[in-house]
N, C-alpha and C positions, 0 to 999 in steps of 0.2 A: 504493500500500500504506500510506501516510504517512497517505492521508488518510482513509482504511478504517478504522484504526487511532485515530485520532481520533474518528471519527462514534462507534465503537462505546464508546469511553473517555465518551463526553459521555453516549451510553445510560448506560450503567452508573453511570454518577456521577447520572443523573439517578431511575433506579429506586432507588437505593440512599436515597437523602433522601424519596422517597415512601414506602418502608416504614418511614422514619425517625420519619415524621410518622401514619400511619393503616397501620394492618395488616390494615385491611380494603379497602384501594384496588385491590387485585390484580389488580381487572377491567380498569383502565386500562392494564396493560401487555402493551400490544398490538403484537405484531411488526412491522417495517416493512415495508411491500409495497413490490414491486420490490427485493427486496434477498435476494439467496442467504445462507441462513447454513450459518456452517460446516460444519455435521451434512450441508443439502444433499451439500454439496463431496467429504465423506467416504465417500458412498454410491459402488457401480463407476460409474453412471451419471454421477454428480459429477466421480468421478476420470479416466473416460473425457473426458469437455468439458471438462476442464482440462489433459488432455493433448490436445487438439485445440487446445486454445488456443496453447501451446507451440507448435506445428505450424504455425499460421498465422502464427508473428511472422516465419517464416522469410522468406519475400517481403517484409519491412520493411514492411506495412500502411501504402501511401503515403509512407513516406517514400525518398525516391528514391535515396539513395544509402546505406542499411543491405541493401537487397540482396543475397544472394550473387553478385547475376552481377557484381559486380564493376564495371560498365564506367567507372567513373571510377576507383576506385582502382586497378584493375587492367589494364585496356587505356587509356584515355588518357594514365596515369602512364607505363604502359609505352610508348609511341612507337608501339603498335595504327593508334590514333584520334586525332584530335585534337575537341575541343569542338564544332567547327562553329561552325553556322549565326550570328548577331549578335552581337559583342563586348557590347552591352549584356543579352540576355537570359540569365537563369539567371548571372550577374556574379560568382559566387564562387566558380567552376569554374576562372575566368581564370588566378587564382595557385597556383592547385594545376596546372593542367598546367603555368605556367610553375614550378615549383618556389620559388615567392616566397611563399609562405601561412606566417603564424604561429601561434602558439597562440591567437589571440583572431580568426583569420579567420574566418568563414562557414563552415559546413557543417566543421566540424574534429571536432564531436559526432555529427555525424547518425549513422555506424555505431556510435559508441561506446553512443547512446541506443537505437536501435533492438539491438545488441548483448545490453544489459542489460536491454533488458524481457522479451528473450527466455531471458534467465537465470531473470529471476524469475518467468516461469509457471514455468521448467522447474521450480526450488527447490518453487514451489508445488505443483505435483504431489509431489515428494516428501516434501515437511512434510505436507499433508494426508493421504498415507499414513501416518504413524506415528502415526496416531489413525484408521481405517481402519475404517468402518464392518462390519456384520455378513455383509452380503452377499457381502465383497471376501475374495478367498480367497487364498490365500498364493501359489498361482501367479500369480493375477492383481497380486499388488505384484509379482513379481518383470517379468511381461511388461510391465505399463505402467513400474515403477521403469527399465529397460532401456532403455528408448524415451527418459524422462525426459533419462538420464544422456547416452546416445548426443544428442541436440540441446544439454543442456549444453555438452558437449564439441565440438561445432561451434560454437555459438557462442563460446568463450571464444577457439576455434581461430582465427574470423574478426577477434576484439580483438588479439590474439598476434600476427599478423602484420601489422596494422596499426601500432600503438602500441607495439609489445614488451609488458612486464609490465602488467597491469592488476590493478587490486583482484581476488581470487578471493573471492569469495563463494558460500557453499552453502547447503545448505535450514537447515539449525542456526544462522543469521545472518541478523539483522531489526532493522529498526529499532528503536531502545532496549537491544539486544541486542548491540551491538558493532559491527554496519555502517557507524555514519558512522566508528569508527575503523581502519579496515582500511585499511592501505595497498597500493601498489603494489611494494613490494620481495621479494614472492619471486616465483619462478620458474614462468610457469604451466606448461611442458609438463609435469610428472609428474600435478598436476590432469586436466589434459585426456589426458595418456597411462588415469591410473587409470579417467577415464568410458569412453572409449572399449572399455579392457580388459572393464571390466562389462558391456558390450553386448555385446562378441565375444563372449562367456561368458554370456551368458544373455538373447537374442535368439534367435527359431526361424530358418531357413531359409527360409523364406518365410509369406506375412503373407496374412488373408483379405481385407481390402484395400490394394492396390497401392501409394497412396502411403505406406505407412507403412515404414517403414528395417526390414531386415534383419539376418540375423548377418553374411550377406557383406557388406554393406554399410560395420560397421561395423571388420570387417576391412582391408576398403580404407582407410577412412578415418585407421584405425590406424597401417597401413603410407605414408600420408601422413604424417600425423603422424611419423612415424620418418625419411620420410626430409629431411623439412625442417632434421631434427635434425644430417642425419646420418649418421644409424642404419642405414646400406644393408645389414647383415648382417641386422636385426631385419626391415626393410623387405621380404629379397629373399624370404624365409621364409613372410611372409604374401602377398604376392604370386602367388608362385609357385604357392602354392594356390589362391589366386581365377581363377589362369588355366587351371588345372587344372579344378577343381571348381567355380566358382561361378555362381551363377544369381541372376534380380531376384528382387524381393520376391511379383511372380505366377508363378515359378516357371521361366522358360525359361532356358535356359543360357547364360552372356556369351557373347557375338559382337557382330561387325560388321554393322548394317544394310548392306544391299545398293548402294545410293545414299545417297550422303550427302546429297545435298537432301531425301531424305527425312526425314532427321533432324530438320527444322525445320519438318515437318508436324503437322497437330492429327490424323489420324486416323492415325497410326502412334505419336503418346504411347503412352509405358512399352512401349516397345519392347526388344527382346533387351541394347540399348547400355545403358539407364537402369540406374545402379546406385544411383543417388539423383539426381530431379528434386522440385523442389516442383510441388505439382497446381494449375494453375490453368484456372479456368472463367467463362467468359462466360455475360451474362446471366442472373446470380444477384440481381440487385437492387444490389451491391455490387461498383465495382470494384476494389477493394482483394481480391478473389478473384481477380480475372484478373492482368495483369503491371502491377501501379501505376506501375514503375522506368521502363518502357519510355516511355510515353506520349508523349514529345517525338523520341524516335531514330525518326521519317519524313521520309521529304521533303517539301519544303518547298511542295506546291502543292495547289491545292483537284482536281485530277485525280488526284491521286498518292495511295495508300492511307493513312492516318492526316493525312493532309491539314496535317500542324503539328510537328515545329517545325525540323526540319534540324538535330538535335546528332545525336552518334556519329557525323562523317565519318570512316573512314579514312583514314589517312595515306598520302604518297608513297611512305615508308618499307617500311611494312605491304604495300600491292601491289607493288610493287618486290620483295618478300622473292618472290613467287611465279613468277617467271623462272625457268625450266631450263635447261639445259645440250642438248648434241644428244643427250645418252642420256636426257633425261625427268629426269635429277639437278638437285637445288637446288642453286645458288652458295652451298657451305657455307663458303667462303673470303669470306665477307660482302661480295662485289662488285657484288650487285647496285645498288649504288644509285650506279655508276659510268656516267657521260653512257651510254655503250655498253650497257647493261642495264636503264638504265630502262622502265618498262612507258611506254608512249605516252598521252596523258591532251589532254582538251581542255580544261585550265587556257589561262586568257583567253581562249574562244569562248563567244560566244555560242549559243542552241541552233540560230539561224539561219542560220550559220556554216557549213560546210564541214568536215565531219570524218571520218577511218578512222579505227578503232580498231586499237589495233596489232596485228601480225602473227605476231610472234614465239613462240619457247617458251612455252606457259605450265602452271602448275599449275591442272588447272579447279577446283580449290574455290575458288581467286579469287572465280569467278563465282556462287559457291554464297554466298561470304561476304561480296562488296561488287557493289554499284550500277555499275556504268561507260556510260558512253555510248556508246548504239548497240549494245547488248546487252539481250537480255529481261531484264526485271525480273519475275522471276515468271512470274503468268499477266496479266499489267496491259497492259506494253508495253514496247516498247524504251525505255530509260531516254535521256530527251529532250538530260541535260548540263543548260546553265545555269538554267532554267526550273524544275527540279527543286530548285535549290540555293538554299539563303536568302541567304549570301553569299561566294562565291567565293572572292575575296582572303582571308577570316579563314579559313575551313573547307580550302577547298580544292573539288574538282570530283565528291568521289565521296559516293554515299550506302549505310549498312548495310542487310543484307539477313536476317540471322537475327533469327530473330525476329519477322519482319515477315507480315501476313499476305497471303493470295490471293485473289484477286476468289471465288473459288469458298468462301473460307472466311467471306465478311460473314454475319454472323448468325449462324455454329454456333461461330467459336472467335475470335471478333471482338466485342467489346461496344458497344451505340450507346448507352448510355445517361447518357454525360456531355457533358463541353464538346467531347471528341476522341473520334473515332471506332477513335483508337490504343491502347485496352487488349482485349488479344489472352487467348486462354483457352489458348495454347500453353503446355504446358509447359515449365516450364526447366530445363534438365541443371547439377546441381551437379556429380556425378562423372560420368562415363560411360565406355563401355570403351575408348575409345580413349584416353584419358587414362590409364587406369589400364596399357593395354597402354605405353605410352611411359612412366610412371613405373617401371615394373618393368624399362622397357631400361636406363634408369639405375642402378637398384639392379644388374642383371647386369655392366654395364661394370666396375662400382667393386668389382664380385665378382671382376672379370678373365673373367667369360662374356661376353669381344665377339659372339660368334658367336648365341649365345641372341639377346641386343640387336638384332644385325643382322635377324633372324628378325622378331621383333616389328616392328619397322620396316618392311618391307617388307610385313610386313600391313597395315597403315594405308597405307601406300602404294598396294597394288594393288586396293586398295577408290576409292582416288582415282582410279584407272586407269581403272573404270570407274562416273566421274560424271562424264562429260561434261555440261556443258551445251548444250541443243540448241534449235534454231527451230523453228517449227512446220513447217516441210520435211522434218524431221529432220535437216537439216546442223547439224554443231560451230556455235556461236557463236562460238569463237575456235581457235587452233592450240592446240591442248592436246594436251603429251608430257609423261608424266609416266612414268617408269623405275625398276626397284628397285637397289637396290645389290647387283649381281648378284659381287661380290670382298669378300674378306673386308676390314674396316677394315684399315689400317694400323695401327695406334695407339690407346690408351685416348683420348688429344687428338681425333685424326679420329671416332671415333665419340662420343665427348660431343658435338662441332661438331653430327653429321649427325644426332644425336638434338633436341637443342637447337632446332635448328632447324625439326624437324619438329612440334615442339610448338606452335610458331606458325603455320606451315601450317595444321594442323589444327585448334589452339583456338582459334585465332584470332579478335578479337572475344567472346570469353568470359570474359575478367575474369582470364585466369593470367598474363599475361606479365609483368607489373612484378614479382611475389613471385617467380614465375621466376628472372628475372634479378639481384634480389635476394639468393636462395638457392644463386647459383651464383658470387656477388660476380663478376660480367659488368657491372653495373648501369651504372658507371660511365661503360666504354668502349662499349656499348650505346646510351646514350644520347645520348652525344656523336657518334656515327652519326648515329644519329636526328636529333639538331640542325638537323648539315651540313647536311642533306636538307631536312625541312620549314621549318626556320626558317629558311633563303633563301627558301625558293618561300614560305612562309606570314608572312612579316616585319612581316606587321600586327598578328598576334597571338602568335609565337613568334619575334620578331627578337629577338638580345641573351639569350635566356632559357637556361640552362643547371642542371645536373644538378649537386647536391654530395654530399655523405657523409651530413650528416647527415639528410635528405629520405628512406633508407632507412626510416626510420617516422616517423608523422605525430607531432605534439606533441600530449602531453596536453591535453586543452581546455581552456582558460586558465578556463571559466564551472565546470567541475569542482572544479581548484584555489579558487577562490573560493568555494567551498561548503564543502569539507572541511577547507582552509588547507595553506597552502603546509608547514606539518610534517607533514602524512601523504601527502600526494601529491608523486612524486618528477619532476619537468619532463624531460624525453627532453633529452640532450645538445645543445648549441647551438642550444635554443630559451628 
């Protein structure tokens, strides 16, 4: 925008001394081709492609970690994942999952940049509405202004729990204008409560095309927003209604898909669960339309689908979480990761090696959500163990599965047109109902309705009941019991545990569990869990490394501070 703003000052400066000089040169000022001007911009067709543009930062446009799906900040911070594959590749991942990054580490900006550029289309569309061409009708600023606001307000959402406070900037703040001096010291949630409120309030119910956000949508999101806060009475209210009443943006009513591997298929996208996914598509010319983020989370072999690069391992921890009980119950008394409860793994064999996979209880989304040996991978093959893996010791033995595609999907939701055959045209789920059904068990608890909570939960549950995963004989791949909580909790304590917990069964691998357990200030004892666990078995890459207070948010980017100066940017505590 800086430098838009420039070009156009240098025009201007430079017509203004030609009428200076001959008032008859008029013919010489000649618009620049290849360059939209503003009037364009102002037309619906302008405003419509500048609100697509807003629309596409959401995938972070290559940059791999402004994503929403989170999987560094949000699963490998949280004890999901751990990095994988080479201590030397992608290097600046190292000290973020060990909790040792500073304000002047690698990658400290990438969400924060990707963040803000998706502010400034948003602004954009709404400053070029308050000069609004003649074709653009007053409902039409209100339906694009909504959409605007609603992506504002996600983005600011995804800075907010990142960094805490950040600069709030709106469409009335630009360069020259007071931007570079805006600092970090107020409070974003009433910003991002007020956009979010403006969508609820004037957003339709449902949209002529699919990916575009809703009123429900932005309801959820609201009720997000609230309850990070907090706010479980504000939270249970909108909630309650979306469980009741609401439906995606093509119109069908929230539920449960049927199988949950179905979830992570390309021909059931914007399905009944989507209550906002970003749309992404293969084979457009551009991979930055399909999943940029993903391109390295395969395994690690030229057989194996995406052929490159073994990050997003799974952790011990993370499969360990999916052990039952003899009633199909999680060890909500966090025991699984006691010798006696470990899931069985072929950490140090080779793929030539001799191995069973274990026997025991399990929850089948395991298998829905990680790689294990000697279990289908998909529709590929049984997942071979070492040969799969880039490197064992650092990562560990298991490889991700969401997300990933199927021999049957190369060429329609899989893209070949770069270096990796790993950018997928799968959609990706930001919110979806099963999420939304487990954030509302919360708001019920803290309302003192265990019994609602209870309810919800065992929905998600008996959807798990029946996703087996299966061989091509039709036999289970492994013993999977999975049970609902057929007694009322004991206690608001036991049911937050068995809620808690169910969040990570089911998002698992999606980018919640560190804000999770940030929001629930778990974080601490959570991750010194986690530690015990991986960072004995994984001691090359996570010996010695541990979890402290101030790591709940990342430090301002020290390359920030050194643009604006240390008097308007305020540095996040003990950094």
């Amino acid at each position: 925008m800086k430098k838009f703003r420039i070009k156009i000052g240098a025009l201007l400066s430079s017509a203004a001394l030609m009428v200076a000089v001959s008032c008859s040169d008029d013919f010489l000022d000649v618009p620049p081709t290849g360059v939209l001007a503003e009037s364009q911009l102002q037309t619906l067709a302008g405003l419509e492609a500048s609100l697509i543009a807003a629309y596409s930062q959401v995938n972070g446009r290559s940059n791999r970690l402004a994503s929403p799906s989170n999987w560094v900040w949000g699963s490998i911070r949280g004890g999901e994942a751990n990095k994988g594959t080479d201590p030397g590749d992608f290097a600046t991942i190292n000290p973020i999952q060990r909790f040792e990054n500073n304000s002047a580490s690698g990658d400290m900006g990438a969400k924060w940049n990707g963040a803000y550029e998706g502010i400034a289309r948003s602004n954009s569309v709404l400053r070029l509405m308050q000069n609004a061409a003649e074709d653009v009708t007053d409902a039409d600023k209100v339906r694009i202004g909504a959409q605007a606001r609603f992506l504002r307000g996600h983005y600011y959402f995804e800075l907010k729990r990142l960094y805490g406070d950040t600069p709030y900037v709106d469409e009335n703040v630009d360069y020259g204008s007071g931007l570079e001096e805006v600092s970090n010291n107020q409070d974003l949630w009433p910003f991002i409560e007020a956009d979010f409120q403006y969508a609820v309030d004037n957003l339709p119910g449902t949209q002529s095309q699919v990916g575009r956000v809703n009123q429900w949508a932005a309801k959820v999101y609201l009720a997000k927003v609230y309850l990070y806060q907090g706010k479980f009475s504000q939270a249970k209210t909108l909630f309650d209604d979306v469980v009741a009443n609401g439906v995606t943006s093509n119109g069908l009513k929230y539920g449960l898909v049927d199988d949950y591997a179905d979830l992570w298929r390309g021909e059931h996208d914007n399905n009944k669960e989507t209550v906002w996914a970003y749309q992404s598509a293969a084979g457009t010319g551009s991979v930055n339309n399909a999943n940029p983020e993903f391109d390295l989370n395969f395994p690690y072999n030229s057989a194996a689908p995406g052929v490159c690069c073994g990050f997003y391992q799974p952790s011990f921890t993370f499969v360990n979480s999916f052990r039952t009980d003899s009633n199909g119950l999680p060890l909500i008394d966090n025991s699984y990761n006691d010798p006696a409860n470990r899931v069985k793994s072929d950490m140090g064999l080779g793929s030539a090696d001799p191995f069973t996979p274990d026997t025991g209880n399990l929850d089948p989304r395991l298998d829905h959500t990680v790689g294990r040996r000697g279990l289908p991978y998909l529709d590929w093959q049984d997942h071979p163990g070492a040969s799969w893996i880039r490197n064992q010791p650092n990562g560990g033995p298991y490889s991700p599965k969401k997300y990933v595609y199927t021999q049957t999907e190369v060429g329609s939701f899989q893209d070949n047109s770069s270096w990796t055959p790993g950018y997928t045209g799968l959609n990706v789920y930001i919110i979806r109902y099963s999420d939304v059904l487990l954030m509302s068990a919360e708001a019920d608890i803290e309302a003192g309705d265990l019994e609602s909570a209870r309810t919800k939960v065992n929905m998600v549950r008996e959807r798990a009941m029946n996703s087996q995963l299966l061989r091509e004989d039709g036999s289970k791949a492994a013993n999977y019991k999975v049970g609902t909580y057929t007694s009322a909790w004991a206690s608001p304590d036991m049911a937050r545990k068995a809620v808690r917990l169910e969040r990570m069964l089911e998002l698992g691998m999606e980018g919640h569990r560190f804000y999770d357990l940030v929001r629930w200030n778990t974080v601490q004892a959570e991750l010194d869990y986690y530690f015990a666990t991986d960072g004995v078995l994984l001691s090359s890459s996570l010996g010695g490394a541990k979890f402290t207070e101030k790591y709940k948010l990342l430090p301002i980017p020290q390359d920030q501070i050194d643009i604006t100066g240390a008097d308007i940017l305020i540095q996040n505590p003990g950094f």
